[in-house]
PQR file of N, CA, C, O and H, with PARSE charges and radii, in Angstrom:
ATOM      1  N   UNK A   1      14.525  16.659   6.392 -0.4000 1.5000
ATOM      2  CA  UNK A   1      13.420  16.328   7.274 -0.0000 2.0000
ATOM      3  C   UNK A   1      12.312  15.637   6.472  0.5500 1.7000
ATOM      4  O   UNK A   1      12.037  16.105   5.367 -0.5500 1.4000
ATOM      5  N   UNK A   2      11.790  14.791   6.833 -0.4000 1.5000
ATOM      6  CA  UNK A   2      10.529  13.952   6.277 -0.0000 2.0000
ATOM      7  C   UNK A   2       9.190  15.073   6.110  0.5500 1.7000
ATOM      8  O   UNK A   2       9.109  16.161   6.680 -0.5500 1.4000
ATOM      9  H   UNK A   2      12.014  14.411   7.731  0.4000 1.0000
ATOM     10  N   UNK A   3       8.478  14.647   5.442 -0.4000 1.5000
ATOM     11  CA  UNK A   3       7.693  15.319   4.828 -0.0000 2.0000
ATOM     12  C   UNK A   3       6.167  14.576   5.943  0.5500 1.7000
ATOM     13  O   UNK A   3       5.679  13.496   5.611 -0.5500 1.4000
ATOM     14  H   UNK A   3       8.544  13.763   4.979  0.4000 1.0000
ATOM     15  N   UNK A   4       5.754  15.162   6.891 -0.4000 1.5000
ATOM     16  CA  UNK A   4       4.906  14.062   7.506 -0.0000 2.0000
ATOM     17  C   UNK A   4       3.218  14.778   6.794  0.5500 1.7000
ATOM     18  O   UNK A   4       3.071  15.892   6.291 -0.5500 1.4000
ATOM     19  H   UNK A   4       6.151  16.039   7.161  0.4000 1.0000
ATOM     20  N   UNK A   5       2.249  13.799   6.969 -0.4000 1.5000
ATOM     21  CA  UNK A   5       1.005  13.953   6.293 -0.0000 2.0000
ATOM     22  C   UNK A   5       0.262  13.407   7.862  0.5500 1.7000
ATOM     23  O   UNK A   5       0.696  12.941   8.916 -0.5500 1.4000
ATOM     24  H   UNK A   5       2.368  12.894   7.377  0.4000 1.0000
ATOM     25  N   UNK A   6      -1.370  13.851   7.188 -0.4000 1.5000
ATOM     26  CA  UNK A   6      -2.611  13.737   8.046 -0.0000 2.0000
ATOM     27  C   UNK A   6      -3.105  12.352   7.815  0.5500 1.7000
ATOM     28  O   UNK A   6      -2.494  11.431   7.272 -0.5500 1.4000
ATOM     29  H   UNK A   6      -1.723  14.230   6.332  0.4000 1.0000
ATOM     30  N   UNK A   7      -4.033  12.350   8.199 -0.4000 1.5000
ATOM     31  CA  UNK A   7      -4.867  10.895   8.204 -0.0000 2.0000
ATOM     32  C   UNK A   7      -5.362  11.260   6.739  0.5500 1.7000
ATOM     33  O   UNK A   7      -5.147  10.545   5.760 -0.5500 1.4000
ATOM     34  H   UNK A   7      -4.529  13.098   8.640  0.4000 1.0000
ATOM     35  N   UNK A   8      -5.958  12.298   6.718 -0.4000 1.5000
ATOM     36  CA  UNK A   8      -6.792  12.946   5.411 -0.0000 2.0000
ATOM     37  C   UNK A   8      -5.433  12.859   4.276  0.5500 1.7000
ATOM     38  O   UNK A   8      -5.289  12.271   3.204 -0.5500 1.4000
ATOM     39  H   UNK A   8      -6.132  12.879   7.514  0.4000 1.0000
ATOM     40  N   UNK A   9      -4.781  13.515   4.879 -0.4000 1.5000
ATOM     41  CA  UNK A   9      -3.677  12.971   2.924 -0.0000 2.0000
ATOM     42  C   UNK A   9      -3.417  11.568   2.910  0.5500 1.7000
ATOM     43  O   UNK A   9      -3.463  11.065   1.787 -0.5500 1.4000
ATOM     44  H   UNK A   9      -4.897  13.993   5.750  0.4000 1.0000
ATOM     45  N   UNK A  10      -3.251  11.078   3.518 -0.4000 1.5000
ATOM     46  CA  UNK A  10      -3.358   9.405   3.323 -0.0000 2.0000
ATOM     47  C   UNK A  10      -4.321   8.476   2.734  0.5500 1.7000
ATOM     48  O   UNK A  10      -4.123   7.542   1.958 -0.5500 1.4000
ATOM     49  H   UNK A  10      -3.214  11.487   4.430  0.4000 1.0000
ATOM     50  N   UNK A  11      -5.435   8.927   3.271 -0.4000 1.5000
ATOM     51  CA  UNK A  11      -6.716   8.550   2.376 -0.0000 2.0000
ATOM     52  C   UNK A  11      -7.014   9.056   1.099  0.5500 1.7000
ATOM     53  O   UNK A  11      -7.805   8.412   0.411 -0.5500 1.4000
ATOM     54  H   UNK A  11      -5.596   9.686   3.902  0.4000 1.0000
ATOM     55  N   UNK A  12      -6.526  10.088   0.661 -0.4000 1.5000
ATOM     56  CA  UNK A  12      -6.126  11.166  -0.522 -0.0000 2.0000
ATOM     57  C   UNK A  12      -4.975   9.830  -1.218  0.5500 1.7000
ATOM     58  O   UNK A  12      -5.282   9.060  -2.128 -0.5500 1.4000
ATOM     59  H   UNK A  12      -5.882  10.610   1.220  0.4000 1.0000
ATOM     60  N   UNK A  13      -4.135   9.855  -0.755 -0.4000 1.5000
ATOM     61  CA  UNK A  13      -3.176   9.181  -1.790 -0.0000 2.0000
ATOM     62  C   UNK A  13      -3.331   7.880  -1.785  0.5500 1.7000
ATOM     63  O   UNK A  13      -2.879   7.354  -2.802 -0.5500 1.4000
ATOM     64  H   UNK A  13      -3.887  10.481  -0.016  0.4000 1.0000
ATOM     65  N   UNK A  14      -3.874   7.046  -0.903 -0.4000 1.5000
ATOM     66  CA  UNK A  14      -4.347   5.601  -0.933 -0.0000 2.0000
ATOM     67  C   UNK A  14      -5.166   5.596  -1.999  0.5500 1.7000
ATOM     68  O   UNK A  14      -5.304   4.408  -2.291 -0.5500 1.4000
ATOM     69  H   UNK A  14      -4.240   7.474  -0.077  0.4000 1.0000
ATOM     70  N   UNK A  15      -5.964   6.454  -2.956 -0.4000 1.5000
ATOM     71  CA  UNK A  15      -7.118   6.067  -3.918 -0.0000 2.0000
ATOM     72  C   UNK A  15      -8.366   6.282  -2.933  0.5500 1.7000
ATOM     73  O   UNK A  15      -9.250   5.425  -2.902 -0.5500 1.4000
ATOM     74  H   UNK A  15      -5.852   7.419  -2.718  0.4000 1.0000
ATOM     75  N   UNK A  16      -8.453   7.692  -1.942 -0.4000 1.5000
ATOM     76  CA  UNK A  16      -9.855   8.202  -1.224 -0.0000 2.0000
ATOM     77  C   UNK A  16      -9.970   6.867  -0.316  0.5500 1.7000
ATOM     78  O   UNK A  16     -10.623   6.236  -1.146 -0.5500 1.4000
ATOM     79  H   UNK A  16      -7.735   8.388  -1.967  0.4000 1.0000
ATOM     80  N   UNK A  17      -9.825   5.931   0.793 -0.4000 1.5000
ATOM     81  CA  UNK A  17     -10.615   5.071   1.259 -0.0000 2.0000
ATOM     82  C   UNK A  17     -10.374   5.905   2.431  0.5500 1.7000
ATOM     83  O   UNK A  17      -9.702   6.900   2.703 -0.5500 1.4000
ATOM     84  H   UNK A  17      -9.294   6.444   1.467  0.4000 1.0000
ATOM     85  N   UNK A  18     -11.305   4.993   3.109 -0.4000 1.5000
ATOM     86  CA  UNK A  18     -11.921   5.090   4.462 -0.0000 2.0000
ATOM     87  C   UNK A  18     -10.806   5.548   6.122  0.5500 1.7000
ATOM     88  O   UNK A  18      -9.638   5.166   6.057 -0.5500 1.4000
ATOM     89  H   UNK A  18     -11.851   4.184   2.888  0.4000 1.0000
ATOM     90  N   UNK A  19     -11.051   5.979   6.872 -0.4000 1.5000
ATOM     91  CA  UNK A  19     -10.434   6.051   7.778 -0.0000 2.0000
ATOM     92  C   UNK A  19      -9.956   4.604   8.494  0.5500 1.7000
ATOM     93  O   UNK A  19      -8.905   4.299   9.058 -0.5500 1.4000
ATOM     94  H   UNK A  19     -12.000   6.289   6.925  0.4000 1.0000
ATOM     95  N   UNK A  20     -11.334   3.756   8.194 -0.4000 1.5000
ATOM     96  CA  UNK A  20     -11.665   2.184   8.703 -0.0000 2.0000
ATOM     97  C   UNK A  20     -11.048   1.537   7.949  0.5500 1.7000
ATOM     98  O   UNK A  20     -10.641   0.507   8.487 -0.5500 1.4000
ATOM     99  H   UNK A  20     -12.188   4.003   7.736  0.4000 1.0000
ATOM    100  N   UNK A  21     -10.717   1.657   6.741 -0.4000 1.5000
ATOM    101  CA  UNK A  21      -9.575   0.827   5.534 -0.0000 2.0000
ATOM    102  C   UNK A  21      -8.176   0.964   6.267  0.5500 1.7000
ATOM    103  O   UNK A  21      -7.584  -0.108   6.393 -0.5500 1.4000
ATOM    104  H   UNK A  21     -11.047   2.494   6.305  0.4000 1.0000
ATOM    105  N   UNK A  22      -7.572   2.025   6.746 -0.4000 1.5000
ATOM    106  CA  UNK A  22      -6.558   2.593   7.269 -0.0000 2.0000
ATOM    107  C   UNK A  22      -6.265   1.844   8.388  0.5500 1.7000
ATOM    108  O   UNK A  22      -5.288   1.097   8.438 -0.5500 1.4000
ATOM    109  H   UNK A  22      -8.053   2.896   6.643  0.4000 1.0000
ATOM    110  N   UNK A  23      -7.095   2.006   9.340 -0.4000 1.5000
ATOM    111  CA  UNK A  23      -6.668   1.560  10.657 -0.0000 2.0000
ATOM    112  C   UNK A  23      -6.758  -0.340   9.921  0.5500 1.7000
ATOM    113  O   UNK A  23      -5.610  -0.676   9.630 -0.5500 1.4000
ATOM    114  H   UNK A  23      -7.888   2.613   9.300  0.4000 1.0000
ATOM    115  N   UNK A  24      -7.481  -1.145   9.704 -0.4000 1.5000
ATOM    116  CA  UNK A  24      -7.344  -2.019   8.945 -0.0000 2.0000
ATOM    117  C   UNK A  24      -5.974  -2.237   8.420  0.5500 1.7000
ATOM    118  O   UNK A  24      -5.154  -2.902   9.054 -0.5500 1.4000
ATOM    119  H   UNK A  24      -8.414  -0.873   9.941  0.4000 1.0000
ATOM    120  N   UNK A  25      -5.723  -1.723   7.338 -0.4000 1.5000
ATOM    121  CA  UNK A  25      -3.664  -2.028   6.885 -0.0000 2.0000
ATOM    122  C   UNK A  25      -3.135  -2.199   8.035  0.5500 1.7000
ATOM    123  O   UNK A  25      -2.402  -3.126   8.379 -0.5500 1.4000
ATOM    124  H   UNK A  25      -6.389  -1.183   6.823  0.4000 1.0000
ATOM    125  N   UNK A  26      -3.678  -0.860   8.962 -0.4000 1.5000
ATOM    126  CA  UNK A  26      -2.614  -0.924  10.354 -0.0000 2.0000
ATOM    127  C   UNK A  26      -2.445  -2.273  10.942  0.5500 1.7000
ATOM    128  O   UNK A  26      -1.501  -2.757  11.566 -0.5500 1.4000
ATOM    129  H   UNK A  26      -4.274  -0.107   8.682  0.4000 1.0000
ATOM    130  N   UNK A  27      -3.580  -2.755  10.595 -0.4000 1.5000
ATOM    131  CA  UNK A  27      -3.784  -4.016  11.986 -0.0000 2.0000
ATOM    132  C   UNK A  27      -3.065  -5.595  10.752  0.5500 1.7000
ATOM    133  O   UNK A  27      -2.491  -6.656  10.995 -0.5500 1.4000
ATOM    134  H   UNK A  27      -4.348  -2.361  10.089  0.4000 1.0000
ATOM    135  N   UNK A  28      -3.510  -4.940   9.549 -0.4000 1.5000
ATOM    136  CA  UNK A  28      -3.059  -6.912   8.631 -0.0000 2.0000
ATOM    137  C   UNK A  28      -2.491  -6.697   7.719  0.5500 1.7000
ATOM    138  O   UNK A  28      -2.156  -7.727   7.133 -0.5500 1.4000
ATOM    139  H   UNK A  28      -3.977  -4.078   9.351  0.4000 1.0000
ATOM    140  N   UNK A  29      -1.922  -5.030   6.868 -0.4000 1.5000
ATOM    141  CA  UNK A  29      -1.351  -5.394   5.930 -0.0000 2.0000
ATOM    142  C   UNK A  29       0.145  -4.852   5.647  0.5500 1.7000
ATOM    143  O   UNK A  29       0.708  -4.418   4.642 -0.5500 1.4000
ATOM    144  H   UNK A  29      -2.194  -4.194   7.344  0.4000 1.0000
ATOM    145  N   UNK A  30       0.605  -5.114   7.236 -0.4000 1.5000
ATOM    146  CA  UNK A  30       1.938  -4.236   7.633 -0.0000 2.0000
ATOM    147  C   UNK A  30       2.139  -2.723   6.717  0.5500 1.7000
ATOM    148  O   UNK A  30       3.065  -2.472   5.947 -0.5500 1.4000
ATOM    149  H   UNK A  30       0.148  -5.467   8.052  0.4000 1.0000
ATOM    150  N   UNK A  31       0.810  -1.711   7.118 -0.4000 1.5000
ATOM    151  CA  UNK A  31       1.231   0.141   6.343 -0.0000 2.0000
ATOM    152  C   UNK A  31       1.825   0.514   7.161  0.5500 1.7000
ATOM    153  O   UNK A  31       1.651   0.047   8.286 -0.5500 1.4000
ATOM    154  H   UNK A  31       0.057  -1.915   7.744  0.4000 1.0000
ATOM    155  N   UNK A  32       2.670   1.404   6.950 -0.4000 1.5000
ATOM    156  CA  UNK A  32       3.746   2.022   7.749 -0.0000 2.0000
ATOM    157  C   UNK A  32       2.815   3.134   9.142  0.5500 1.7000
ATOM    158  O   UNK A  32       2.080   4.105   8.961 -0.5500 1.4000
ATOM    159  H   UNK A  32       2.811   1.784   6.036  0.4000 1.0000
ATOM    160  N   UNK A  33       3.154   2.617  10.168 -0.4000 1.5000
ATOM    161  CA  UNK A  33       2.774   2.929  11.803 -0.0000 2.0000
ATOM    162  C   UNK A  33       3.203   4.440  11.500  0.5500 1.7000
ATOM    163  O   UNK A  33       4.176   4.902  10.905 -0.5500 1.4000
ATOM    164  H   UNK A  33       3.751   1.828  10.315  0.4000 1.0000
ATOM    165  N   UNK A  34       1.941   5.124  12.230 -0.4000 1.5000
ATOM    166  CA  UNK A  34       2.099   6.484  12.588 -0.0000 2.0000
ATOM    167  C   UNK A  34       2.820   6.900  13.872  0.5500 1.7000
ATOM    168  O   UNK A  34       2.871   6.238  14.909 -0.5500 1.4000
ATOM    169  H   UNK A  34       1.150   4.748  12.713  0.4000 1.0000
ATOM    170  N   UNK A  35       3.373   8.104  13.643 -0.4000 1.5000
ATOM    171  CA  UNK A  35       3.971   8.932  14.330 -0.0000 2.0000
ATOM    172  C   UNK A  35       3.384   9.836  14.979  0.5500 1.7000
ATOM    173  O   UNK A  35       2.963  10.846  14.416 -0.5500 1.4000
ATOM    174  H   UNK A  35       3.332   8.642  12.801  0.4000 1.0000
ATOM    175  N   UNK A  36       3.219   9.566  16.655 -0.4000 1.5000
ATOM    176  CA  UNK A  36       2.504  10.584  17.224 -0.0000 2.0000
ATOM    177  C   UNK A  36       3.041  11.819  17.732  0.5500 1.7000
ATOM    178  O   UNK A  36       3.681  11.612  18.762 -0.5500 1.4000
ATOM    179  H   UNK A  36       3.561   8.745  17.113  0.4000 1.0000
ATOM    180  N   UNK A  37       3.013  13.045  17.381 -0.4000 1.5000
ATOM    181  CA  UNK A  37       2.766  14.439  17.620 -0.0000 2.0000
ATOM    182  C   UNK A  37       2.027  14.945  18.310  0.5500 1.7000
ATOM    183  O   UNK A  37       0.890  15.148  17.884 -0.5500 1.4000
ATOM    184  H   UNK A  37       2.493  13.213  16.544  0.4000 1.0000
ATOM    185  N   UNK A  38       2.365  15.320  19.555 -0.4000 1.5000
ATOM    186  CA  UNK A  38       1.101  16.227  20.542 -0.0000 2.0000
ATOM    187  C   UNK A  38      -0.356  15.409  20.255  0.5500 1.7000
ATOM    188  O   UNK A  38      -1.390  15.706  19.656 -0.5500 1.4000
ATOM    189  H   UNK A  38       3.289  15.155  19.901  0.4000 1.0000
ATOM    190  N   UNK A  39       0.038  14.412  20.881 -0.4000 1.5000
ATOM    191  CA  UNK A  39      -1.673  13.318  21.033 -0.0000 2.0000
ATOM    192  C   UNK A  39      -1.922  13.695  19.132  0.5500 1.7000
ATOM    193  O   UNK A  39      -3.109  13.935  18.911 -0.5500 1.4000
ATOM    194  H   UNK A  39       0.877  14.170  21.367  0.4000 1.0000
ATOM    195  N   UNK A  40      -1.220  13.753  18.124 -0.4000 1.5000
ATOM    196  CA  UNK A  40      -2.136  13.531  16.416 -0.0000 2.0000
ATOM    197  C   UNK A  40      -1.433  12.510  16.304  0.5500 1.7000
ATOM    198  O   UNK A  40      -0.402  12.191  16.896 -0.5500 1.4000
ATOM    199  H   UNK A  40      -0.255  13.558  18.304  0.4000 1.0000
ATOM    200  N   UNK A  41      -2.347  11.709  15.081 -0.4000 1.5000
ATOM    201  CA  UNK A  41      -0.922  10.972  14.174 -0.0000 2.0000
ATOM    202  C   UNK A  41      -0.504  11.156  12.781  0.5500 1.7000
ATOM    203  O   UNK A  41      -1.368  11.109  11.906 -0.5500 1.4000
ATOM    204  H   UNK A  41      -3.184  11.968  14.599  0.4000 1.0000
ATOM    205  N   UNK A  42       0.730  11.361  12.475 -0.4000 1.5000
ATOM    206  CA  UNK A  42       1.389  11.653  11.066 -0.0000 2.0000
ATOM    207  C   UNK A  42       1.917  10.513  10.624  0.5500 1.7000
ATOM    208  O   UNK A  42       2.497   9.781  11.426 -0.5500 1.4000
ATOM    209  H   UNK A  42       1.432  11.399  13.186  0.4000 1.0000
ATOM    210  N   UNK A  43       1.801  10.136   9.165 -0.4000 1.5000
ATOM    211  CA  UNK A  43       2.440   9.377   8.605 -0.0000 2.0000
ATOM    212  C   UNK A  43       3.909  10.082   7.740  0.5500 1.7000
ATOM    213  O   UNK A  43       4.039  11.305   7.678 -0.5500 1.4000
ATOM    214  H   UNK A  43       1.330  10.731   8.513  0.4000 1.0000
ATOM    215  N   UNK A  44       4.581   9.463   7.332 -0.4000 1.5000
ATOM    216  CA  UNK A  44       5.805  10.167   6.889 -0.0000 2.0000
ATOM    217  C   UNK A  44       5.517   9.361   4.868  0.5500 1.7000
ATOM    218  O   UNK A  44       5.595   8.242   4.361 -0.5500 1.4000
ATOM    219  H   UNK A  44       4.476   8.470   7.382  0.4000 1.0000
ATOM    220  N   UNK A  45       5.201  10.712   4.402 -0.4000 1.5000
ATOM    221  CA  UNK A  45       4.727  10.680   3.497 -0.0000 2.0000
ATOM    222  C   UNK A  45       5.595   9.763   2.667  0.5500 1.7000
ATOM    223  O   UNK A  45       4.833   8.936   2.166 -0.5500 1.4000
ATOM    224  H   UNK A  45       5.138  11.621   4.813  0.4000 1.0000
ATOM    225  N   UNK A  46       6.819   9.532   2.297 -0.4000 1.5000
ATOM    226  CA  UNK A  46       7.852   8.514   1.186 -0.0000 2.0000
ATOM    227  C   UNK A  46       6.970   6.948   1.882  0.5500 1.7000
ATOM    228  O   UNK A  46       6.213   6.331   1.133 -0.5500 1.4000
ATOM    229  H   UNK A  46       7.439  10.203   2.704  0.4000 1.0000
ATOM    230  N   UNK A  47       7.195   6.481   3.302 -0.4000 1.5000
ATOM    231  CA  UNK A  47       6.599   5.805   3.542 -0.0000 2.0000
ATOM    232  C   UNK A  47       5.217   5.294   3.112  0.5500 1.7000
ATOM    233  O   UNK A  47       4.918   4.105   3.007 -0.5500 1.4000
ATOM    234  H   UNK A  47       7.810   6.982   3.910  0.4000 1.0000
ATOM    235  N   UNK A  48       4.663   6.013   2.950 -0.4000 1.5000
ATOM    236  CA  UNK A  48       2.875   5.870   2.489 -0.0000 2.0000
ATOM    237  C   UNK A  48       2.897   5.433   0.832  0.5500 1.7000
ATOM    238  O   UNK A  48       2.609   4.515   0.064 -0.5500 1.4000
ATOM    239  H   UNK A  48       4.905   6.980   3.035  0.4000 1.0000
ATOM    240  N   UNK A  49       3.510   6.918   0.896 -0.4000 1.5000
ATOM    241  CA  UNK A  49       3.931   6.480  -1.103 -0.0000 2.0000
ATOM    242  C   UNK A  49       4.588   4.909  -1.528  0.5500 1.7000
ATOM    243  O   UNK A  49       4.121   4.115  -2.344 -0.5500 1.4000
ATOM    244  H   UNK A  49       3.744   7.663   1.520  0.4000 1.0000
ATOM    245  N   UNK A  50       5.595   4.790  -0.838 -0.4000 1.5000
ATOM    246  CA  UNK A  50       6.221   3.504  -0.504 -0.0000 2.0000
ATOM    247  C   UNK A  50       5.327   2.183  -1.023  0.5500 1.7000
ATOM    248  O   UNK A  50       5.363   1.330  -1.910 -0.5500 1.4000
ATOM    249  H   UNK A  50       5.974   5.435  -0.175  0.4000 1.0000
ATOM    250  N   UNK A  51       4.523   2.571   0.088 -0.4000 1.5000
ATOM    251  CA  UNK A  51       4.157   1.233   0.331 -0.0000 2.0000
ATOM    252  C   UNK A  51       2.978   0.925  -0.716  0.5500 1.7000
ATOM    253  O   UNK A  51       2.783  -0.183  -1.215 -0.5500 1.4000
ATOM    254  H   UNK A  51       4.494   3.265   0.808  0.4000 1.0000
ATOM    255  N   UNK A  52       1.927   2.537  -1.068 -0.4000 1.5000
ATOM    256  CA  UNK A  52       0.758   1.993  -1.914 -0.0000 2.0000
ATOM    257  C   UNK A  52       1.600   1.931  -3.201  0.5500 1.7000
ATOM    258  O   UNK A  52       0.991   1.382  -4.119 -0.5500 1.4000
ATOM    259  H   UNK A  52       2.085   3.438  -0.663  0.4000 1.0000
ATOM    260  N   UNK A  53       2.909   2.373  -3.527 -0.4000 1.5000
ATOM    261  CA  UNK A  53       3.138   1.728  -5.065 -0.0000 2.0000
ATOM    262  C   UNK A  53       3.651   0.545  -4.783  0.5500 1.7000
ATOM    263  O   UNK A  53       3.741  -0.117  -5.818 -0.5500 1.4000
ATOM    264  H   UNK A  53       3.404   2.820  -2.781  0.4000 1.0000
ATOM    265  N   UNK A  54       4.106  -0.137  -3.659 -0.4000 1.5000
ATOM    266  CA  UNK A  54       4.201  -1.611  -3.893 -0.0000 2.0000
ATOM    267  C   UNK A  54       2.840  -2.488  -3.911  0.5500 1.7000
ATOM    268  O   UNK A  54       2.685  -3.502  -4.591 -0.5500 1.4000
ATOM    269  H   UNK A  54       4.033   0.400  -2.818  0.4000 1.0000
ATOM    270  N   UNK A  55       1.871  -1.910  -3.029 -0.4000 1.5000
ATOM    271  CA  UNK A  55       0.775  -2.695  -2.790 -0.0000 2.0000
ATOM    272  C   UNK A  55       0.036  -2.374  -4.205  0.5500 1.7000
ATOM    273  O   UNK A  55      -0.503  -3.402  -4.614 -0.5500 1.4000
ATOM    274  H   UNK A  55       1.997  -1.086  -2.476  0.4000 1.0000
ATOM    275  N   UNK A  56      -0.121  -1.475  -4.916 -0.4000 1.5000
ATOM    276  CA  UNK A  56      -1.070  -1.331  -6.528 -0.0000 2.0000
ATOM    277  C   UNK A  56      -0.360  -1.832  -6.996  0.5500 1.7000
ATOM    278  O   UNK A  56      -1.015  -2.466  -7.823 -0.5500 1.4000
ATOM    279  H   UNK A  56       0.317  -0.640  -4.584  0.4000 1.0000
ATOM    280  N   UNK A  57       0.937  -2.161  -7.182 -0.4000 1.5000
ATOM    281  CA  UNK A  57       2.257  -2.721  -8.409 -0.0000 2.0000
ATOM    282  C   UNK A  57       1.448  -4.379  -8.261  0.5500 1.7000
ATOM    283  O   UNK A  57       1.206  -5.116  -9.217 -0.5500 1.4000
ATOM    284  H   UNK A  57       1.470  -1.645  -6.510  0.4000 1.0000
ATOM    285  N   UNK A  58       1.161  -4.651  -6.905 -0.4000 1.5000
ATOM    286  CA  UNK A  58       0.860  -6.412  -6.165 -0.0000 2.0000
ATOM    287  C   UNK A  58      -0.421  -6.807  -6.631  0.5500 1.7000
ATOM    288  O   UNK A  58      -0.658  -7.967  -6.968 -0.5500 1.4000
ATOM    289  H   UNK A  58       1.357  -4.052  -6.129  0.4000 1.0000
ATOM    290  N   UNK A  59      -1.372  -5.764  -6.668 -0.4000 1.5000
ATOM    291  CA  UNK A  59      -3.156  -5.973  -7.258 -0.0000 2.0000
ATOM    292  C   UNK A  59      -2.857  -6.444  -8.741  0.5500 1.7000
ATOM    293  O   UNK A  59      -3.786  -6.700  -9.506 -0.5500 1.4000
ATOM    294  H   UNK A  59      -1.179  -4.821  -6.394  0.4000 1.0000
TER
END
């Protein structure tokens, strides 16, 4: 089973940014789309990881 995370561990493992940085990726820098749970949203943590070590590997 996937390991799913909060909005708050996401901003935790992104390097602390913003809730507004977040929804942002969502909208221009293709981050992996949340998964909604009883009206929340979870990200599926390999995904997140995923993507910010490709995007810091790219800076």
């Amino acid at each position: 089973m996937d390991t799913m995370i909060t909005s708050r561990q996401v901003r935790e493992t992104c390097g602390r940014v913003s809730d507004m940085t977040i929804w942002r990726w969502l909208k221009d820098a293709n981050f992996p789309q949340p998964v909604k749970v009883n009206r929340r949203r979870y990200w599926r943590a390999d995904d997140v990881c995923a993507w910010w070590a490709s995007h810091r590997n790219a800076a």
